[in-house]
Every structure is written in C-alpha cells, then in structure tokens.
HTML snippet that shows the backbone in 3Dmol.js (N, CA, C, O; Angstrom):
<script src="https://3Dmol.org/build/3Dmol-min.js"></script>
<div id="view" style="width:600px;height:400px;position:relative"></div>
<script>
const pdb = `
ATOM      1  N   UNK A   1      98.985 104.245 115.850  1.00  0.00           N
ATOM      2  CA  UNK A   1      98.876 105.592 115.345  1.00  0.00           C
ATOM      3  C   UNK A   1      98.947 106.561 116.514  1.00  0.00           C
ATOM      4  O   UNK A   1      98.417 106.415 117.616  1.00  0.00           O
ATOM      5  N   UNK A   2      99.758 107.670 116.050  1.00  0.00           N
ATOM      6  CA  UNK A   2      99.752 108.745 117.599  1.00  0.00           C
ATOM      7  C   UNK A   2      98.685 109.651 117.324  1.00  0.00           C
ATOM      8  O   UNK A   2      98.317 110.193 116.281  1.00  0.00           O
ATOM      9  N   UNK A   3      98.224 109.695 118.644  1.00  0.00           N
ATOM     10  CA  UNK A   3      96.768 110.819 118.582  1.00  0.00           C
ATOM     11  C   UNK A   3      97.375 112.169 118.862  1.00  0.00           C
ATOM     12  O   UNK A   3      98.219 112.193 119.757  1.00  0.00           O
ATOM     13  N   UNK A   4      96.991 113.671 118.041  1.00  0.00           N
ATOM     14  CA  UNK A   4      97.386 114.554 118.097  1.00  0.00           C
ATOM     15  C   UNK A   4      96.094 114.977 118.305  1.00  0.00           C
ATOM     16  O   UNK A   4      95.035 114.451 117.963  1.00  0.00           O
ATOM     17  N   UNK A   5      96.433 116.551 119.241  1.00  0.00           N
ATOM     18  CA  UNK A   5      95.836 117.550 119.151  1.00  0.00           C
ATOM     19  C   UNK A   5      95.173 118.101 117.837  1.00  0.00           C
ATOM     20  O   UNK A   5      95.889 117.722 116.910  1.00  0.00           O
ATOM     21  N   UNK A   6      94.326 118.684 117.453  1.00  0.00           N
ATOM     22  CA  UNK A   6      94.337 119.840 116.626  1.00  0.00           C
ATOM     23  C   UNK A   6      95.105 120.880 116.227  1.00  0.00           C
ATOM     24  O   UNK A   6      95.487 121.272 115.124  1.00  0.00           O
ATOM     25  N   UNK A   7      95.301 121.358 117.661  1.00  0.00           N
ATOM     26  CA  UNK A   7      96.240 123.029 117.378  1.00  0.00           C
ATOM     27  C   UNK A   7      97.409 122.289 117.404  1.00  0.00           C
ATOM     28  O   UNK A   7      98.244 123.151 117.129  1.00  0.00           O
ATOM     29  N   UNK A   8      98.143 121.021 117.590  1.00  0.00           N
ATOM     30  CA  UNK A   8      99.206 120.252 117.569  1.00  0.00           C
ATOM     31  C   UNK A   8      99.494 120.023 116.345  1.00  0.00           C
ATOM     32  O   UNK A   8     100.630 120.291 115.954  1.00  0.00           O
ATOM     33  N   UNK A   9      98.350 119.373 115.292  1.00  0.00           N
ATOM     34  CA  UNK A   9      98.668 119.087 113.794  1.00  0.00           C
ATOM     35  C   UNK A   9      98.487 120.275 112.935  1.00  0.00           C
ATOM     36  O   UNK A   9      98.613 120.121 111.720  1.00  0.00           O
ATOM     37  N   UNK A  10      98.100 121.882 113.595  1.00  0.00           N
ATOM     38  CA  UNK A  10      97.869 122.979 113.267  1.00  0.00           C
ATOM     39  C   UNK A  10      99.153 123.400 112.861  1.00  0.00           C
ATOM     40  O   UNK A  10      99.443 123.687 111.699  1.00  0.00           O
ATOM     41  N   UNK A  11     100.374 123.456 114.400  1.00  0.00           N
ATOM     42  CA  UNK A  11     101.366 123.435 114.563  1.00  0.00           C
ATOM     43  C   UNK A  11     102.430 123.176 113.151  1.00  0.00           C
ATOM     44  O   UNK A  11     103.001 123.979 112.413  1.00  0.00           O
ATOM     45  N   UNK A  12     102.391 121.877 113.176  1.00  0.00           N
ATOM     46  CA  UNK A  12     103.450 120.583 112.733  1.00  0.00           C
ATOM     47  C   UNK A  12     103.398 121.469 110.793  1.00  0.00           C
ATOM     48  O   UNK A  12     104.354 121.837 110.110  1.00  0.00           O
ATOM     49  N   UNK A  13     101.906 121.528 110.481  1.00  0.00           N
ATOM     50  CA  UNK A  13     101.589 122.226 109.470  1.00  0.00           C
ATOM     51  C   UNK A  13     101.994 123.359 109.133  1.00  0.00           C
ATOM     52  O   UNK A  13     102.388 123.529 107.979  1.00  0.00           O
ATOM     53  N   UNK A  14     101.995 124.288 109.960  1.00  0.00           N
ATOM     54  CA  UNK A  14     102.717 125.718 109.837  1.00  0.00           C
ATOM     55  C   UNK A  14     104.393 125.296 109.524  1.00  0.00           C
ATOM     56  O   UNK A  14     105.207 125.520 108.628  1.00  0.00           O
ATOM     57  N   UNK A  15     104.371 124.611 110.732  1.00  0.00           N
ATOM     58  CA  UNK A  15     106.348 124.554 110.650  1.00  0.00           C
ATOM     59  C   UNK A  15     106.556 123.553 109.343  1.00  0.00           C
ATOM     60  O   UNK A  15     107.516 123.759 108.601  1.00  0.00           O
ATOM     61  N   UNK A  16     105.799 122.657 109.126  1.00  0.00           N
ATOM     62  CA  UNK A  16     106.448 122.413 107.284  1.00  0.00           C
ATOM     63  C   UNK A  16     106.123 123.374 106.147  1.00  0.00           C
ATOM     64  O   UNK A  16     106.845 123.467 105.154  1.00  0.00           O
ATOM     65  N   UNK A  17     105.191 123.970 106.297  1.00  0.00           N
ATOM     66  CA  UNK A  17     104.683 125.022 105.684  1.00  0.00           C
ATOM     67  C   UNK A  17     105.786 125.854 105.246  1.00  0.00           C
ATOM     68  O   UNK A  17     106.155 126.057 104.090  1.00  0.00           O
ATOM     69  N   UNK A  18     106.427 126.468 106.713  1.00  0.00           N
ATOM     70  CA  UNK A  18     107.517 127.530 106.341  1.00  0.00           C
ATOM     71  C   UNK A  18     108.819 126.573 106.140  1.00  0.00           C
ATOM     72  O   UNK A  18     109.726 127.262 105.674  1.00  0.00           O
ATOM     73  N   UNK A  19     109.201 125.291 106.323  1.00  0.00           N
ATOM     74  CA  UNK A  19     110.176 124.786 105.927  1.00  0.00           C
ATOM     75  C   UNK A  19     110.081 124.879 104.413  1.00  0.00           C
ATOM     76  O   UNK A  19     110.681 125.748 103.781  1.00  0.00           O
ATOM     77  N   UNK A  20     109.507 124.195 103.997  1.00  0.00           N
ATOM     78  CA  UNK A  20     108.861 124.348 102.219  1.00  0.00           C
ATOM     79  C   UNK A  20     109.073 125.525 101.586  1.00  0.00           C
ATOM     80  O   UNK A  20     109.787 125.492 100.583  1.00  0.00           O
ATOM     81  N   UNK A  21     108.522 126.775 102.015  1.00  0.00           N
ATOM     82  CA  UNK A  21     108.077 128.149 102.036  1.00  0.00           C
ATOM     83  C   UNK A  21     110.168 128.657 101.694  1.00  0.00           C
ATOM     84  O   UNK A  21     110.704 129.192 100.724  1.00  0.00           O
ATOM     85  N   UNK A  22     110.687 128.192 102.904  1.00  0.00           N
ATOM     86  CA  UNK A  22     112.169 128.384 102.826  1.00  0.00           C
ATOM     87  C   UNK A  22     113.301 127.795 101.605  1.00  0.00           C
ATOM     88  O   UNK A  22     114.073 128.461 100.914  1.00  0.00           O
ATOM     89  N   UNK A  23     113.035 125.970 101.633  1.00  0.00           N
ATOM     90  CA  UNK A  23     113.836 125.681 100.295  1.00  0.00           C
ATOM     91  C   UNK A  23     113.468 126.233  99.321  1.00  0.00           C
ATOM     92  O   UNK A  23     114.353 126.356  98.474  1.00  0.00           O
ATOM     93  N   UNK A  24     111.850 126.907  98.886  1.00  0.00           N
ATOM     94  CA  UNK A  24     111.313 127.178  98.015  1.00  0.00           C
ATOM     95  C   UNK A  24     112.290 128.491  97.405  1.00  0.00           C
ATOM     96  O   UNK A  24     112.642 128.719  96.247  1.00  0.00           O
ATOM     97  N   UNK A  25     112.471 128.984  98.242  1.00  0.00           N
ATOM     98  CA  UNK A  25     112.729 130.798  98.389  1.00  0.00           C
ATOM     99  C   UNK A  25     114.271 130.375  97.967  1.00  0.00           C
ATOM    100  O   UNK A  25     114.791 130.722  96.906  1.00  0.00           O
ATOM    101  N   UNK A  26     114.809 129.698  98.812  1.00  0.00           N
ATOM    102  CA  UNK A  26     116.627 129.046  98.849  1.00  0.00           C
ATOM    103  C   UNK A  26     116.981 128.334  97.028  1.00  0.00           C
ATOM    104  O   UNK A  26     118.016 128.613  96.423  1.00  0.00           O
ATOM    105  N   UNK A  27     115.953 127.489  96.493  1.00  0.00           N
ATOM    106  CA  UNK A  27     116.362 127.097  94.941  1.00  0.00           C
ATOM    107  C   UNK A  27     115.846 128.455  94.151  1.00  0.00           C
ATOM    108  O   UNK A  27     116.269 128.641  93.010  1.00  0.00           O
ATOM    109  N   UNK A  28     115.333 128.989  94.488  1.00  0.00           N
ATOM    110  CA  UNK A  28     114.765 130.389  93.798  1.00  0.00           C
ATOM    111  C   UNK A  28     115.718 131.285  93.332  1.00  0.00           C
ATOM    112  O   UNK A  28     115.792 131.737  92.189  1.00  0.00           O
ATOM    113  N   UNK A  29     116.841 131.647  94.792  1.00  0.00           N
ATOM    114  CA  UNK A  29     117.805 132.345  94.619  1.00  0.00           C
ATOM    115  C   UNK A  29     118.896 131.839  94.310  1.00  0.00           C
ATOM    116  O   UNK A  29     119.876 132.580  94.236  1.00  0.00           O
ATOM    117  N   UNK A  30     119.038 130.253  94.011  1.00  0.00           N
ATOM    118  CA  UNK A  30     120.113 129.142  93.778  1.00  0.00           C
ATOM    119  C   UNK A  30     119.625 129.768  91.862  1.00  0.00           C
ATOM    120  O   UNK A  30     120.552 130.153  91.149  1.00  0.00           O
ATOM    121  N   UNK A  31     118.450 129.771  91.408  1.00  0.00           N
ATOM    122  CA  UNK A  31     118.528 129.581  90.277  1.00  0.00           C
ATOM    123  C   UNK A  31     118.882 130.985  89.525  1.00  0.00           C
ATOM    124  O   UNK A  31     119.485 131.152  88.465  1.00  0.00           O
ATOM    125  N   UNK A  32     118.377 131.828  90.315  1.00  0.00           N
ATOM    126  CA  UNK A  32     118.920 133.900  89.645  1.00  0.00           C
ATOM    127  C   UNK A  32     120.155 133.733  90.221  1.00  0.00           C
ATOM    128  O   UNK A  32     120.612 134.853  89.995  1.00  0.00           O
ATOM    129  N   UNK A  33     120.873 133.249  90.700  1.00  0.00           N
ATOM    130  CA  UNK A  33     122.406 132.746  90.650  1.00  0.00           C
ATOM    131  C   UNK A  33     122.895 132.523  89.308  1.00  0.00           C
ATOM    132  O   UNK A  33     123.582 133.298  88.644  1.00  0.00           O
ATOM    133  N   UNK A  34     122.374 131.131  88.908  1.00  0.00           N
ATOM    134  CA  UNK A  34     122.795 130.249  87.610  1.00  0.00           C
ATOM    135  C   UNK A  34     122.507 131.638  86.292  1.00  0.00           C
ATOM    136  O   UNK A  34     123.356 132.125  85.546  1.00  0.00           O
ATOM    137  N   UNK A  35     121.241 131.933  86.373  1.00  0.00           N
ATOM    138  CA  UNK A  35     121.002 132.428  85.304  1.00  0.00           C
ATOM    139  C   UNK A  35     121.745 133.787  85.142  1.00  0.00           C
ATOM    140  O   UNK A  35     121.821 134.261  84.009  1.00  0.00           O
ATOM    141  N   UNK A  36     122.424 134.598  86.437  1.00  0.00           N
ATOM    142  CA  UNK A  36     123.320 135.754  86.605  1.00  0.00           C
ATOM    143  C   UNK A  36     124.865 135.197  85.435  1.00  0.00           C
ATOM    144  O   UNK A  36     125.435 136.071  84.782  1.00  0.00           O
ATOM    145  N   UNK A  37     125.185 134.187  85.375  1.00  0.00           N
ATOM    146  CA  UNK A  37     126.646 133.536  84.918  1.00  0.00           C
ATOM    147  C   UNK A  37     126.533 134.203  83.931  1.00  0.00           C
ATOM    148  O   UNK A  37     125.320 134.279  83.736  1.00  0.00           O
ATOM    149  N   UNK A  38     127.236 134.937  82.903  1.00  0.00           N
ATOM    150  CA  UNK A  38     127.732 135.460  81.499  1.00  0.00           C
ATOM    151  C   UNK A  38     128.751 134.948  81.350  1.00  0.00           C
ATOM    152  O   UNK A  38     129.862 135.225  81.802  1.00  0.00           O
ATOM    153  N   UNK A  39     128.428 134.207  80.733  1.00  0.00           N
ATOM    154  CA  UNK A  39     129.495 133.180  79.848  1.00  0.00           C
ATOM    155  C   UNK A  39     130.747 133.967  78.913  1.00  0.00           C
ATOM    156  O   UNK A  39     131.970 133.837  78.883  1.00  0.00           O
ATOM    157  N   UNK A  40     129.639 134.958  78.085  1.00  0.00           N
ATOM    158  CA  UNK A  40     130.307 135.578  77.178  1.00  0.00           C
ATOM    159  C   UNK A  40     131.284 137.037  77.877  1.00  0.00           C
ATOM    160  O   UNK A  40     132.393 137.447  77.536  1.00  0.00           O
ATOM    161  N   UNK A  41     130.674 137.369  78.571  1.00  0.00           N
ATOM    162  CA  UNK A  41     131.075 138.735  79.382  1.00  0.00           C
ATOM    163  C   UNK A  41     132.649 137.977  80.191  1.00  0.00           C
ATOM    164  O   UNK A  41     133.729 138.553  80.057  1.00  0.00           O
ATOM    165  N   UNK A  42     132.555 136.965  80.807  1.00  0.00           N
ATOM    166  CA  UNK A  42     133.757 136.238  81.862  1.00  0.00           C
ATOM    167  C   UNK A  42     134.816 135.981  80.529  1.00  0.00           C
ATOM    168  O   UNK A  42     135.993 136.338  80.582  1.00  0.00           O
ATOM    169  N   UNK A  43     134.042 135.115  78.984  1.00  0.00           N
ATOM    170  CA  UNK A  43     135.158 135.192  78.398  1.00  0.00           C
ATOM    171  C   UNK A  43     135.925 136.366  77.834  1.00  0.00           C
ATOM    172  O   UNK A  43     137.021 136.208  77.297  1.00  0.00           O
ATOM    173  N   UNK A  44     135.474 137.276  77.931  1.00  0.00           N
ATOM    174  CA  UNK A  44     136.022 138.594  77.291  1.00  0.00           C
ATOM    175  C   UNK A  44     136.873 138.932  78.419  1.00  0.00           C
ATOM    176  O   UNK A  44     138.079 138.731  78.274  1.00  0.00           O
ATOM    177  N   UNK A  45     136.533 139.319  79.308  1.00  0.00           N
ATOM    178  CA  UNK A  45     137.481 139.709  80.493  1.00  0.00           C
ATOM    179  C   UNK A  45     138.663 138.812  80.745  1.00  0.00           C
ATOM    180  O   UNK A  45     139.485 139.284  81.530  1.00  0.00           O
ATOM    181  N   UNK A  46     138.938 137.587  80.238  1.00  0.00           N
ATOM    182  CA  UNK A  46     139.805 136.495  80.412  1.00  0.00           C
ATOM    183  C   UNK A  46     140.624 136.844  78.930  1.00  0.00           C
ATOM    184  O   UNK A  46     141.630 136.226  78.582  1.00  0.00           O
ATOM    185  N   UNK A  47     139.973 137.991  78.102  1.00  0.00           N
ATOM    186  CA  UNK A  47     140.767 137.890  76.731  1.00  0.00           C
ATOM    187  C   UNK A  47     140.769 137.043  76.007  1.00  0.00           C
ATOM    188  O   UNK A  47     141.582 136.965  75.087  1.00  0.00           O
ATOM    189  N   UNK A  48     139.604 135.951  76.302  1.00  0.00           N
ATOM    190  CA  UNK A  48     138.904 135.345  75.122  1.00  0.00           C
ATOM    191  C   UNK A  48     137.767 135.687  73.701  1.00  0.00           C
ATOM    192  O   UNK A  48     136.966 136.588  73.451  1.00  0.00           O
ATOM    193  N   UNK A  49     138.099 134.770  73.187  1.00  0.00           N
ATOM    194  CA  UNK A  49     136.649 135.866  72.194  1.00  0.00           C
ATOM    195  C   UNK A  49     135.516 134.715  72.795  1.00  0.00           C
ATOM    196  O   UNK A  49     135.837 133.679  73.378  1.00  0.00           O
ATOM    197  N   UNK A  50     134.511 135.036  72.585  1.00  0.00           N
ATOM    198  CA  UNK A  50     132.928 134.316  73.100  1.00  0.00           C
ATOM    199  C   UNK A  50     132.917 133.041  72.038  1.00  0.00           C
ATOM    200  O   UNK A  50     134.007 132.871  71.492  1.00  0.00           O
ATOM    201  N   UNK A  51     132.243 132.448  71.792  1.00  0.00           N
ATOM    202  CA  UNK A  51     131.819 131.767  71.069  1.00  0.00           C
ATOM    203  C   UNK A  51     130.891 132.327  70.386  1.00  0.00           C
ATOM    204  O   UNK A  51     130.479 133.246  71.093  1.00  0.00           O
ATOM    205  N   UNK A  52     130.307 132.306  69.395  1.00  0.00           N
ATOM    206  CA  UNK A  52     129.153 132.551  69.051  1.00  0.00           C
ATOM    207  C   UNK A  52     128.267 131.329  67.443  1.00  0.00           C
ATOM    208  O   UNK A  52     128.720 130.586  66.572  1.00  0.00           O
ATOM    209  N   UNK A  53     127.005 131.755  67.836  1.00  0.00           N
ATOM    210  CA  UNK A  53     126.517 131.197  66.777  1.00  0.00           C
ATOM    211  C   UNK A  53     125.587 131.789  65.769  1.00  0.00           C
ATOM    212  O   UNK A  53     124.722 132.543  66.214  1.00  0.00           O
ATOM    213  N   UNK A  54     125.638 131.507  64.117  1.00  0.00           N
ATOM    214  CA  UNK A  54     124.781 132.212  63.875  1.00  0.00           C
ATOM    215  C   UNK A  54     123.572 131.415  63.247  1.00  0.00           C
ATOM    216  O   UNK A  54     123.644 130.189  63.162  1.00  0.00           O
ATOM    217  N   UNK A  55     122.545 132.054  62.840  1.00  0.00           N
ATOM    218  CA  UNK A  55     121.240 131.259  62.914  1.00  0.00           C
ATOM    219  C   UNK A  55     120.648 130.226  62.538  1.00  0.00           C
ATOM    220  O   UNK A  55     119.561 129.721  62.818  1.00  0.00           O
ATOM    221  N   UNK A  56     121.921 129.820  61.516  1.00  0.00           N
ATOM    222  CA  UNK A  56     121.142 128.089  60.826  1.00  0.00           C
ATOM    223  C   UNK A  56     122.852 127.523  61.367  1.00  0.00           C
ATOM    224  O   UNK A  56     123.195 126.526  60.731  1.00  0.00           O
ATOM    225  N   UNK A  57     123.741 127.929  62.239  1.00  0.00           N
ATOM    226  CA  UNK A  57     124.873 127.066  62.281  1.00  0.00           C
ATOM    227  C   UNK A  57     124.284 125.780  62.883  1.00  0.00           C
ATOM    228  O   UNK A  57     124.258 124.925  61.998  1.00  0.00           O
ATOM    229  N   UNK A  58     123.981 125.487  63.612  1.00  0.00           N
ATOM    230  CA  UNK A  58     122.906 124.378  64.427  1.00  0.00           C
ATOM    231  C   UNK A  58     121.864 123.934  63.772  1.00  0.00           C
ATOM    232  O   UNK A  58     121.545 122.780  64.060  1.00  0.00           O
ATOM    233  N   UNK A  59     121.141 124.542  62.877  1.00  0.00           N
ATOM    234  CA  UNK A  59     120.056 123.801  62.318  1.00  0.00           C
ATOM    235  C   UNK A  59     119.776 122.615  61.368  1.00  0.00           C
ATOM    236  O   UNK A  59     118.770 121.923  61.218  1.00  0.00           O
ATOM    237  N   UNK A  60     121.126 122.602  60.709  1.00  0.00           N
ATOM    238  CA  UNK A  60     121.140 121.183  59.729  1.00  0.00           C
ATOM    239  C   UNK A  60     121.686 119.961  60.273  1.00  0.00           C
ATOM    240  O   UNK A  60     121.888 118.970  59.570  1.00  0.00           O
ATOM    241  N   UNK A  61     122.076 120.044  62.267  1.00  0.00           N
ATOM    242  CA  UNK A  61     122.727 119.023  62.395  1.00  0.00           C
ATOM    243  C   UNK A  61     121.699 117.989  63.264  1.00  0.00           C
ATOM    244  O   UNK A  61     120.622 118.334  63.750  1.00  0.00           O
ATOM    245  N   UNK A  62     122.079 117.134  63.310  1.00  0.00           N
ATOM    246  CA  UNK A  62     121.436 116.118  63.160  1.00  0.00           C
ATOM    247  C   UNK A  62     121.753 115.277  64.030  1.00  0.00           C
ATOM    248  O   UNK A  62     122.948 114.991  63.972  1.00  0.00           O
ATOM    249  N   UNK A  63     121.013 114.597  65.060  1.00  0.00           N
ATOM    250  CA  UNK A  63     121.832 113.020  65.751  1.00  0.00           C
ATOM    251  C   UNK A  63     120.810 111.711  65.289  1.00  0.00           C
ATOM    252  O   UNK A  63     119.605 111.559  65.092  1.00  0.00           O
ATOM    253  N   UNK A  64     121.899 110.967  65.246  1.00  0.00           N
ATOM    254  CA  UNK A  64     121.020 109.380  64.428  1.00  0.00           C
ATOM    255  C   UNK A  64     122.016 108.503  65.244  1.00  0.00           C
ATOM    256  O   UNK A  64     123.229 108.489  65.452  1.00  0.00           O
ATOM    257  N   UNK A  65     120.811 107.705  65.641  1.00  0.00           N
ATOM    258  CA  UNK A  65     120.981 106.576  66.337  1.00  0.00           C
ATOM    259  C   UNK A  65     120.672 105.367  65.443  1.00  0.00           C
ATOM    260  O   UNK A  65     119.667 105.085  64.792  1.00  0.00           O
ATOM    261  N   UNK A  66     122.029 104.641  65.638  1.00  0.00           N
ATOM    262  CA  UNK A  66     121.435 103.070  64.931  1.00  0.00           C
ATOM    263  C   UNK A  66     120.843 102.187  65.595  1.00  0.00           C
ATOM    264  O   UNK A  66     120.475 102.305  66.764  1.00  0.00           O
ATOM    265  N   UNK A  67     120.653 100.810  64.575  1.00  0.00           N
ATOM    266  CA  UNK A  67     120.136  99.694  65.907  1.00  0.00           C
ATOM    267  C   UNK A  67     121.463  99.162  66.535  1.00  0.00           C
ATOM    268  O   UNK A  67     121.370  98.131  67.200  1.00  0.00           O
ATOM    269  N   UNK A  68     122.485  99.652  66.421  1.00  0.00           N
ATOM    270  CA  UNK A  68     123.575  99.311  67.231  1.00  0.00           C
ATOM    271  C   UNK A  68     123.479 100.133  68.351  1.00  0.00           C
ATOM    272  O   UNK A  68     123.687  99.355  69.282  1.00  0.00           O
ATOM    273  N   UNK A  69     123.256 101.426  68.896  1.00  0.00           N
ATOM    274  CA  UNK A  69     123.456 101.981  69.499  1.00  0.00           C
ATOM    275  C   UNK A  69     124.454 102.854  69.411  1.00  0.00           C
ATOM    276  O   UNK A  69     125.033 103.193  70.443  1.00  0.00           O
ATOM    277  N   UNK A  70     124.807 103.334  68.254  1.00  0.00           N
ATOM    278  CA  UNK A  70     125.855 103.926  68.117  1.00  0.00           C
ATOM    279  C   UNK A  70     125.134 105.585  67.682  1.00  0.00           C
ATOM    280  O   UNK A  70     124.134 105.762  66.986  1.00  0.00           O
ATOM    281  N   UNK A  71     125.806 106.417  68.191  1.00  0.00           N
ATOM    282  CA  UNK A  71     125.119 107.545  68.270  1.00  0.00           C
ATOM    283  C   UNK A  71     126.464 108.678  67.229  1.00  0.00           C
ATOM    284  O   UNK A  71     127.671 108.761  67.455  1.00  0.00           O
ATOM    285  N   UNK A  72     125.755 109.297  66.265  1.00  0.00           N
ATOM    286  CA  UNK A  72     126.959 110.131  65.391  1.00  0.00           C
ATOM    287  C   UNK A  72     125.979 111.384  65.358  1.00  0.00           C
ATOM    288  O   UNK A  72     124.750 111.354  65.292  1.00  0.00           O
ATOM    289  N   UNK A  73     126.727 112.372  65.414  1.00  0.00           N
ATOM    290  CA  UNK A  73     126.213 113.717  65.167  1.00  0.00           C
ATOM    291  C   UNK A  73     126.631 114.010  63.785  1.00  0.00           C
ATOM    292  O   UNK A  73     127.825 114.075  63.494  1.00  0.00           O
ATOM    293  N   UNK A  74     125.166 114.289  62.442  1.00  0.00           N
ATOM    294  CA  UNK A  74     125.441 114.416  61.100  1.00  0.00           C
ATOM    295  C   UNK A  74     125.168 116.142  61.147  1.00  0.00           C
ATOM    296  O   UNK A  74     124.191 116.815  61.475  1.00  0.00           O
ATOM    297  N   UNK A  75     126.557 116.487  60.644  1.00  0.00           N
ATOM    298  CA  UNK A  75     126.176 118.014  60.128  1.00  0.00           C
ATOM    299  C   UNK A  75     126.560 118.396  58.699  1.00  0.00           C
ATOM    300  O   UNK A  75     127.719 118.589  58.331  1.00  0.00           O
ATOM    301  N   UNK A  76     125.397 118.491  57.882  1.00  0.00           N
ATOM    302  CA  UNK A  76     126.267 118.307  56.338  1.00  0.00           C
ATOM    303  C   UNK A  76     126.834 119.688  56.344  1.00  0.00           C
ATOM    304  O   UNK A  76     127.594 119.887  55.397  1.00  0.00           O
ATOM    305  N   UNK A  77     126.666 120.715  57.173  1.00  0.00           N
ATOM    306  CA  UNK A  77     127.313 122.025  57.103  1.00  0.00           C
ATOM    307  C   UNK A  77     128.437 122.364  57.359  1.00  0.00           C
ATOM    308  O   UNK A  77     129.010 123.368  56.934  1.00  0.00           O
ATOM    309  N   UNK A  78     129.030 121.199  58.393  1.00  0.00           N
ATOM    310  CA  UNK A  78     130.161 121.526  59.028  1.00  0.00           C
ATOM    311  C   UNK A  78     131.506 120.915  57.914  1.00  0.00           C
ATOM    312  O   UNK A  78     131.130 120.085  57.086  1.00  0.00           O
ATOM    313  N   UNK A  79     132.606 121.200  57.896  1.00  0.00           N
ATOM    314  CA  UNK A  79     133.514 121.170  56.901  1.00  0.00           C
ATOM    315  C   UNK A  79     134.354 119.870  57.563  1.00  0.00           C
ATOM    316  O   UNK A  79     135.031 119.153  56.826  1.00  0.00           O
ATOM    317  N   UNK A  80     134.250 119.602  59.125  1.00  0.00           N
ATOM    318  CA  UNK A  80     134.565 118.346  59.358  1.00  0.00           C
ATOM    319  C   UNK A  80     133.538 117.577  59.859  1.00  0.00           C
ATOM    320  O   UNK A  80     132.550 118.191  60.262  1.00  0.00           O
ATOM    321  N   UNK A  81     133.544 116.181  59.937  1.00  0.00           N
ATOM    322  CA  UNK A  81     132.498 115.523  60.388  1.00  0.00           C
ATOM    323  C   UNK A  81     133.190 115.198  62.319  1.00  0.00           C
ATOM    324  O   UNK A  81     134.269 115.248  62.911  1.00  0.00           O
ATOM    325  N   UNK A  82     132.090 114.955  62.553  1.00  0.00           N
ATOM    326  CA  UNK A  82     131.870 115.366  64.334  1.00  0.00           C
ATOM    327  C   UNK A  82     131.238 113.983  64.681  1.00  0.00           C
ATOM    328  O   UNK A  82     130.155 113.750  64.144  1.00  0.00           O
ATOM    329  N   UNK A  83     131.671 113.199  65.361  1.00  0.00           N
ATOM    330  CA  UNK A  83     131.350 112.237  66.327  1.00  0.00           C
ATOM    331  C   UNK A  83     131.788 111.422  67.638  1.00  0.00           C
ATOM    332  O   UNK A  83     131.025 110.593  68.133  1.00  0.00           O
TER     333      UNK A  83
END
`;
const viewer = $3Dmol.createViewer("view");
viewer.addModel(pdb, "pdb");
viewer.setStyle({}, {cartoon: {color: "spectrum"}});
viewer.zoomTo();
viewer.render();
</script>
C-alpha cells in the first residue's frame, strides 16, 4: 500500500472532484443538446409534413409475446396489421 500525505490525498480529492464536477457539466450540456433537436420544426423546413399523433392513436396497441418468442405488435385500430 502507498503511504500518502494528508494534504496529498486532500489533493488527489479535489482533482477528481473537479474531474467529475467537469463530465458532470460536459453530459449536462450533451443532453440540452439532444433535447434542443425539433424533429417537427427540421421536418417542415425540409418541406415535410411532421408526423403527428392524436390521443388514443397509440393507446389500443398492444405488444404480445409468445412462448415462442415471437413478438407482434396488435393494433385493433390500425386498418393494417403491423409486425
């Protein structure tokens, strides 16, 4: 085992401290990045229309898993079936 100082492991503490202190701050502004993206705003400017949804389009669908492992998305709403 290496024997340290006090004001040595005082040290070592501060400087991970502000390393930490830094990625902390760095995914912080990585994530008001992500959440800046407008999806809908970029497709309009591209002369797309947005997607949109309205409030029960999503709510009747469904995923079911068998004992096969076979995975189907049930939407009795949708006019085609989706899997």
């Amino acid at each position: 085992m290496v024997n340290m100082s006090v004001t040595e492991l005082k040290k070592r503490h501060m400087a991970a401290n502000q390393t930490v202190n830094t990625l902390r701050e760095r995914l912080k502004q990585k994530r008001l990045h992500l959440l800046d993206a407008d999806v809908a705003g970029y497709a309009s400017s591209q002369g797309k229309t947005p997607v949109s949804f309205g409030p029960t389009d999503l709510v009747c669908c469904r995923i079911l898993q068998g004992h096969t492992g076979k995975v189907d998305i049930f939407c009795p709403c949708a006019s085609l079936p989706t899997h």
